[in-house]
C-alpha positions in Angstrom: 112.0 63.6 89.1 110.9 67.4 90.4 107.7 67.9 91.3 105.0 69.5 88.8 103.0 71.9 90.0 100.0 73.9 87.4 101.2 77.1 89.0 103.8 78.3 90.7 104.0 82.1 92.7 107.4 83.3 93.6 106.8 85.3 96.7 103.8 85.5 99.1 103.5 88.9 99.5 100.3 90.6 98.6 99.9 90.0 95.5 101.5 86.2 95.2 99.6 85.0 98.1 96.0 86.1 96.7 97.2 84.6 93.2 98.0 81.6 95.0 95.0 81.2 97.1 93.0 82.5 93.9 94.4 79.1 92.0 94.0 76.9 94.2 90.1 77.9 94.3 89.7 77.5 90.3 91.0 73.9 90.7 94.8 74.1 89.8 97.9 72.1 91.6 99.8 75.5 93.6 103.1 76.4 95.0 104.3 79.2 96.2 107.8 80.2 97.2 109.2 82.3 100.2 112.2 82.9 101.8 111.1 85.9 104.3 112.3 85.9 108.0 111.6 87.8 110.7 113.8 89.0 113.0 113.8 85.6 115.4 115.0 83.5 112.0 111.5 82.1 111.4 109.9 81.9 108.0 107.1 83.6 107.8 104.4 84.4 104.5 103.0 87.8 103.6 106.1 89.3 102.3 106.8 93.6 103.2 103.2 94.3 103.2 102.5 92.2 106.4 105.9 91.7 107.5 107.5 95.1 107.9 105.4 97.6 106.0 101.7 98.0 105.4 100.2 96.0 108.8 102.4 96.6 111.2 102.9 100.7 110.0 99.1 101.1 110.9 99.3 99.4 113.7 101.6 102.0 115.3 99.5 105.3 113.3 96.9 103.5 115.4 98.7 103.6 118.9 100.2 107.0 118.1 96.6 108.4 117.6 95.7 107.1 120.6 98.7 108.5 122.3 98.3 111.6 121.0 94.3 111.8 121.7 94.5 110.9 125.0 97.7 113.4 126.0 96.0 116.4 123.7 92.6 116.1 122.4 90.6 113.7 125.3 89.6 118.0 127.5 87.9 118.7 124.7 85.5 116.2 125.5 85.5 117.6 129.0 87.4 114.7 130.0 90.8 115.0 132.2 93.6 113.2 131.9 97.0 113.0 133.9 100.5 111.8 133.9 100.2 110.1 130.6 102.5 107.3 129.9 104.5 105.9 127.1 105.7 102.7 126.9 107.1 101.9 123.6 108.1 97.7 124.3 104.4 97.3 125.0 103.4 99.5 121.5 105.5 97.5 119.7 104.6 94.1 120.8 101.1 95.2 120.0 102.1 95.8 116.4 104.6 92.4 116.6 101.2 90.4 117.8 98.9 91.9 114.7 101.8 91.2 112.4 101.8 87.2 113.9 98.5 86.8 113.2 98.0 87.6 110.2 101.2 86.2 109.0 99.7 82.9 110.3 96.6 83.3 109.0 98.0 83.3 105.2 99.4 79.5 106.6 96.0 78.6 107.3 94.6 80.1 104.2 97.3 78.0 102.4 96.7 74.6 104.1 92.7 75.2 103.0 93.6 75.7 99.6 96.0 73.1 99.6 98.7 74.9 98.5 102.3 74.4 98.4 104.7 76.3 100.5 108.0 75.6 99.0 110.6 77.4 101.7 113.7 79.2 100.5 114.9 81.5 97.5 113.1 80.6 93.8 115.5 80.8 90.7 114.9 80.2 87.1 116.6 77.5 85.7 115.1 76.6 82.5 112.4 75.5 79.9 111.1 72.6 78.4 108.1 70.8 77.3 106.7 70.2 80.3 106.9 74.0 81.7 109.3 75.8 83.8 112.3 74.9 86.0 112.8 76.3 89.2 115.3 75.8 91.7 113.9 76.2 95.7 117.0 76.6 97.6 118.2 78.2 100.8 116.3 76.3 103.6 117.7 72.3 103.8 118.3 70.3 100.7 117.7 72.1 97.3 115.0 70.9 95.2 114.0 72.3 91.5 110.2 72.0 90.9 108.2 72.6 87.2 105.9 74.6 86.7 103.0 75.1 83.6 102.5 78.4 84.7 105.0 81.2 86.7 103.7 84.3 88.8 106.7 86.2 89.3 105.5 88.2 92.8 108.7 89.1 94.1 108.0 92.6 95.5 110.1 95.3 96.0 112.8 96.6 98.9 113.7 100.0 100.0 115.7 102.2 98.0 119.0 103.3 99.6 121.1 106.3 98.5 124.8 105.8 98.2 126.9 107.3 100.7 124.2 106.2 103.3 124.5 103.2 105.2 121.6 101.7 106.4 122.5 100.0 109.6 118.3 100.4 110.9 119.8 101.2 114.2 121.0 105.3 113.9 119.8 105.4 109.8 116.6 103.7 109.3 114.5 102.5 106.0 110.8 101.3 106.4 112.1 98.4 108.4 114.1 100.0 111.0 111.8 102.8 111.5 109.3 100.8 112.4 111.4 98.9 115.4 113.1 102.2 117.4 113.0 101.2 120.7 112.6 104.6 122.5 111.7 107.7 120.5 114.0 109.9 119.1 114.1 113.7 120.4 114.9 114.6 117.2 114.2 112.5 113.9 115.4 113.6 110.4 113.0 112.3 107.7 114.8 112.4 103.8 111.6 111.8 101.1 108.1 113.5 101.3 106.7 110.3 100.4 103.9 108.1 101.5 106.5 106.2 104.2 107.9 109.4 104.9 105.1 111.1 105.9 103.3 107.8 107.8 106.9 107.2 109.6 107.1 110.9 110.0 103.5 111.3 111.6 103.8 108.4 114.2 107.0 109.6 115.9 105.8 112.7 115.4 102.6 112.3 117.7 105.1 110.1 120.3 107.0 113.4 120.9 110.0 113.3 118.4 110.8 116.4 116.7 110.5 115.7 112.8 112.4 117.5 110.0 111.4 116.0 106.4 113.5 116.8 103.9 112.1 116.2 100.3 114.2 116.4 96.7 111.2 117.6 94.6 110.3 121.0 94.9 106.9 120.4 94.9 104.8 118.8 97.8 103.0 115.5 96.7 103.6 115.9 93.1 101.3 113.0 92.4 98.3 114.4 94.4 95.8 116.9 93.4 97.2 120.3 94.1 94.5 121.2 96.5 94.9 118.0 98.1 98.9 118.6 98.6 97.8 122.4 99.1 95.7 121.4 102.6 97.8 118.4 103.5 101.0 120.7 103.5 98.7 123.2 105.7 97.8 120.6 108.1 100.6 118.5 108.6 103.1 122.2 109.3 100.5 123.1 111.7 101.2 119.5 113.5 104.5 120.4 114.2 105.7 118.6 110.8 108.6 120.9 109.8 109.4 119.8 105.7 111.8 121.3 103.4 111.3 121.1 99.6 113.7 121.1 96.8 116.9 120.0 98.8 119.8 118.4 97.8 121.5 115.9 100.1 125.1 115.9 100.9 126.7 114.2 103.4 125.4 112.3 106.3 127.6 111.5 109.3 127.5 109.4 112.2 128.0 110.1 115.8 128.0 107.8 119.0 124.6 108.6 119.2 123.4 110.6 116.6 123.4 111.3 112.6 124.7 115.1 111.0 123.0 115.5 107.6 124.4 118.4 105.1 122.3 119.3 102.6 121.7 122.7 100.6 118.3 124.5 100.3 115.9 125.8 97.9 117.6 129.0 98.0 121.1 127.0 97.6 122.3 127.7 101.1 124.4 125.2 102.7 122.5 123.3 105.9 123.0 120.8 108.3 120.9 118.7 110.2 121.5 117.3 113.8 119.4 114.4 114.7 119.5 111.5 117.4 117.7 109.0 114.5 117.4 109.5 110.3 114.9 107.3 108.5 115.3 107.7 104.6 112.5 106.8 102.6 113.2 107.3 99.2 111.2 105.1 97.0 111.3 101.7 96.6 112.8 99.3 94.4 112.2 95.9 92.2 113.0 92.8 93.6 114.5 90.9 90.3 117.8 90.5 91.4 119.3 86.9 91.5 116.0 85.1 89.7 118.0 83.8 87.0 115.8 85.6 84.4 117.9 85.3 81.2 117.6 80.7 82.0 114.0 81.4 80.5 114.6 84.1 78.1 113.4 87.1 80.2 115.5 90.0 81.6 114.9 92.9 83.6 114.6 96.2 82.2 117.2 99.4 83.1 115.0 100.2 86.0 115.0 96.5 87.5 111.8 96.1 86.5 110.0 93.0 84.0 108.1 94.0 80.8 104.5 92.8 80.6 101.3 93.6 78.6 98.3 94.9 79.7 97.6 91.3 81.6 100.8 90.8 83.1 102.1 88.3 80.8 105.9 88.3 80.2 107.4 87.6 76.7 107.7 84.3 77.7 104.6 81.8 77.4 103.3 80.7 80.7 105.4 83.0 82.4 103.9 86.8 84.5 104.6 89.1 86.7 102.5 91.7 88.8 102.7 94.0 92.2 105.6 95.9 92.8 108.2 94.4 89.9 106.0 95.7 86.4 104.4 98.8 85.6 102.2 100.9 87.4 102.4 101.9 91.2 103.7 100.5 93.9 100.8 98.9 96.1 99.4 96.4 97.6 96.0 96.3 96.4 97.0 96.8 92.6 99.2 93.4 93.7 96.1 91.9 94.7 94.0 92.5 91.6 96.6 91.6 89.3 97.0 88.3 90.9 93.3 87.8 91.0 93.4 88.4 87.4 96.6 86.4 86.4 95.3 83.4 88.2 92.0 83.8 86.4 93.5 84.1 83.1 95.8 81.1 83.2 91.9 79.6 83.6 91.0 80.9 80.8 88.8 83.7 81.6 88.8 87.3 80.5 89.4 89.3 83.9 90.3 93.3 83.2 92.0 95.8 85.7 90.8 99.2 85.0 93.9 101.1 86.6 92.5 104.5 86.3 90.3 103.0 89.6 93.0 101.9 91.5 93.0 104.1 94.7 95.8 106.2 96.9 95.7 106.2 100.2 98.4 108.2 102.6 97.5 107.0 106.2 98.6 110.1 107.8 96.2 112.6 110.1 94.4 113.6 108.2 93.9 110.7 106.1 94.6 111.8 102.0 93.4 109.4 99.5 92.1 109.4 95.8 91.3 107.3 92.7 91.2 108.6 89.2 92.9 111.6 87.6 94.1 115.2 89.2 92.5 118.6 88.3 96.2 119.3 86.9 96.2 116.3 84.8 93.0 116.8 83.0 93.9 120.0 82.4 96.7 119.5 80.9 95.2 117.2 78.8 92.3 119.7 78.0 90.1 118.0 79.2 86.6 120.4 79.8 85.7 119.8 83.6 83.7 120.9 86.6 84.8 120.5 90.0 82.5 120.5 93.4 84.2 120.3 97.1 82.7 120.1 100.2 84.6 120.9 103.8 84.6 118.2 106.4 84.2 121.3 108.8 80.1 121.5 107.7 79.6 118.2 108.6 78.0 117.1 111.7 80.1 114.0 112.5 82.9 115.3 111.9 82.4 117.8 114.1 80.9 115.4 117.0 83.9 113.2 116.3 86.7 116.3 116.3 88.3 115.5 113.2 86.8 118.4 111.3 89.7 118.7 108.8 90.0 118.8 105.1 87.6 118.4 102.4 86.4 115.9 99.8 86.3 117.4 95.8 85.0 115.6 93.2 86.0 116.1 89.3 83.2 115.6 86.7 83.0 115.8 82.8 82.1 119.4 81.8 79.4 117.9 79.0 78.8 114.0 80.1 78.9 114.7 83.4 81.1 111.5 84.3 83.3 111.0 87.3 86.8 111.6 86.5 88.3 112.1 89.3 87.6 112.1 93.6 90.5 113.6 96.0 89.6 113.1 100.3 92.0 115.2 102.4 90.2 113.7 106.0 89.2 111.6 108.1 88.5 107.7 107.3 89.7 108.6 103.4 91.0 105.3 103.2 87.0 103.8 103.5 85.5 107.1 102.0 87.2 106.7 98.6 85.7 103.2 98.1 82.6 104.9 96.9 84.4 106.5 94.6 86.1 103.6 93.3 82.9 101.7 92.6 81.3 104.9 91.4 84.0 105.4 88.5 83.9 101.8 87.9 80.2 101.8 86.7 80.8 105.2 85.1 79.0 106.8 87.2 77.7 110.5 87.0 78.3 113.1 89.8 74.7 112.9 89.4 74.7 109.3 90.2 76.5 110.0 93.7 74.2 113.1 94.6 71.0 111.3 94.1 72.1 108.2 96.2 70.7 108.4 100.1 73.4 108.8 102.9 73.2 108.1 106.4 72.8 110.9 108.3 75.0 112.0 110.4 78.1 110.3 108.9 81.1 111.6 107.1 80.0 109.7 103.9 77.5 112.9 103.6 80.6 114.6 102.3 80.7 112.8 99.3 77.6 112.9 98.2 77.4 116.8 98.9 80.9 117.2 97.1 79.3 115.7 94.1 75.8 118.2 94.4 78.6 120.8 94.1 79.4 120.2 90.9 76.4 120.9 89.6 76.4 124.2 92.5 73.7 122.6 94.6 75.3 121.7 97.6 72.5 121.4 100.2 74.4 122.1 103.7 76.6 125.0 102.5 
């Protein structure tokens, strides 16, 4: 007889681990199936997020700051440094340590809740009256549990282009690049993205030469043009050298190095010598081999499974959220729709406003916004008023010496409502959560301009952006 579990999460990244743990807390029997190892063979939870992307990429943005404060920035402060040295082994077993702990402290947050960990590969096998089938294989004897209620949480991988073997040694995806083991002199970047530019940026700052090479002809499409407008700015006066509207050909490799032919925006025909390539070309669904059609479900043309606005799949009992449905690819968005699944299977009414889920690009400067572009509202013709506010009039910024970039807020032209916030600077990543909370009350520009801010902090920026709007910015 299999076991019988009230829920059951397949994966414990992000989002299935916080559906899990959120489960457990409203009283229900959990499992939750994984199959990740690292690279020593041992199982471990958290899926890419923890594993190999979201942790242990800011951990190294963190020790390439520092790298690159103390060799650069540190006179400023009148104080002198010499002979700075890198040691990469040591960098990365910082970033290997953070990873391990938090990786083990999703075990303990499991054995609190009393929830399941069912090691291996989860696979649909069928239906009946008394829920779900799944078969748990992969690590020691198979076992096939039931389930009343499914969270598919699978994830997503990196996308690969044909033609280009990934072997994470000389041509690297999110995993490799985050595991060199001495920097590159030169490293070739293909995709503008979010990875792109975070990979880009840490070897970068360690003393690589980086050439990013980017399909689209247009600069963070997805960002507020005076976002991408001041990000391109900064990051080319970095030492960031990125090429827009290229078409890769053919990418060779050496002994120790990777040729890349591509042809430029003018349609000129390049190539690219570099000692290391990391392509970072979007990411893909994880749906592959979970024996879908057993239940009745299938994946759509783009590997993705079909759900309504609260996750449910066409089949009773059975959703899906994070990276393998609709919407965009992060963490966080996991984490609320796993919240909310786990709350709906208890019969409550949860609701994900996805026009507040946030951006965040952790590169120097930090770029980050929630809500909808000046472009898109525009397009949509909507009436609006705008109000931005430089970092560079604001007095900690200044005192910190991260005085770049700007924070502009997007209001209603007649309601005066917040539509939109877009943070080009430092800390973005914690700025925009005022933002967020702001749009989720419905909040005026008014709202934020009334609200007190410490003084001196960078937070000031925000509320000054949104006195712009009205054109009553105090400090400018």
């Amino acid at each position: 007889m299999s076991k019988e579990f009230d829920v059951v999460v397949i994966g414990a990244g992000p989002g299935g681990y916080i559906a899990a743990i959120r489960a457990a807390q409203l009283g229900k029997m959990v499992a939750c199936i994984e199959k990740w190892k690292n690279p020593a063979g041992a199982l471990k939870l958290g899926g890419t997020c923890l594993n190999v992307g979201c942790i242990p990429s800011k951990a190294l943005l963190a020790s390439s700051e520092e790298f690159e404060n103390t060799s650069k920035h540190l006179a400023d402060h009148g104080i002198s440094v010499s002979d700075v040295k890198l040691d990469v082994s040591k960098m990365l077993a910082r970033k290997d340590g953070i990873v391990e702990k938090m990786t083990k402290g999703i075990e303990f947050l499991f054995r609190k809740n009393k929830i399941t960990w069912l090691k291996g590969h989860g696979k649909f096998t069928g239906k009946n009256a008394a829920g779900v089938q799944i078969e748990v294989s992969g690590e020691g004897e198979t076992e096939t549990v039931t389930a009343k209620n499914v969270i598919i949480a699978t994830g997503s991988k990196a996308r690969h282009l044909p033609g280009i073997p990934v072997d994470n040694k000389l041509i690297a995806d999110n995993e490799g690049a985050l595991s060199f083991d001495s920097v590159p002199k030169k490293l070739a970047v293909i995709g503008a993205g979010v990875i792109g530019l975070e990979l880009g940026s840490v070897w970068r700052r360690l003393g690589a030469e980086v050439t990013v090479l980017e399909a689209l002809p247009q600069f963070l499409a997805a960002a507020d043009e005076s976002l991408a407008k001041e990000a391109a700015k900064q990051f080319k006066k970095q030492g960031l050298d990125i090429h827009l509207g290229v078409k890769i050909g053919e990418v060779k490799t050496t002994g120790n190095g990777v040729s890349i032919a591509y042809t430029d925006n003018q349609g000129n025909a390049q190539t690219l010598e570099a000692d290391r390539l990391i392509v970072s070309v979007g990411r893909v669904p994880n749906t592959d081999n979970l024996g879908l059609e057993s239940i009745g479900l299938k994946a759509n043309e783009r590997g993705f499974i079909d759900v309504d606005d609260h996750c449910a799949t066409s089949v009773p009992g059975v959703y899906a959220i994070g990276d393998v449905v609709r919407g965009p690819m992060l963490a966080h968005k996991a984490e609320d729709e796993g919240v909310a699944v786990a709350e709906i299977i208890d019969g409550q009414k949860p609701h994900i406003d996805y026009n507040c889920v946030p951006w965040v690009i952790y590169t120097e400067p930090e770029i980050a916004w929630v809500g909808k572009t000046e472009q898109q509202l525009k397009a949509e013709g909507r009436e609006i008023k705008t109000g931005q506010f430089p970092m560079m009039a604001n007095g900690r910024a200044l005192g910190i010496g991260r005085a770049e970039g700007f924070v502009k807020m997007i209001a209603d032209a007649k309601t005066d409502e917040i539509l939109g916030v877009h943070i080009i600077a430092a800390d973005a990543s914690d700025l925009i959560a005022e933002a967020v909370v702001a749009m989720e009350f419905k909040a005026a520009s008014e709202d934020i301009g009334r609200i007190c801010h410490p003084h001196p902090s960078l937070s000031e920026v925000m509320r000054e952006a949104a006195l712009a709007v009205d054109k009553r910015a105090l400090n400018m």
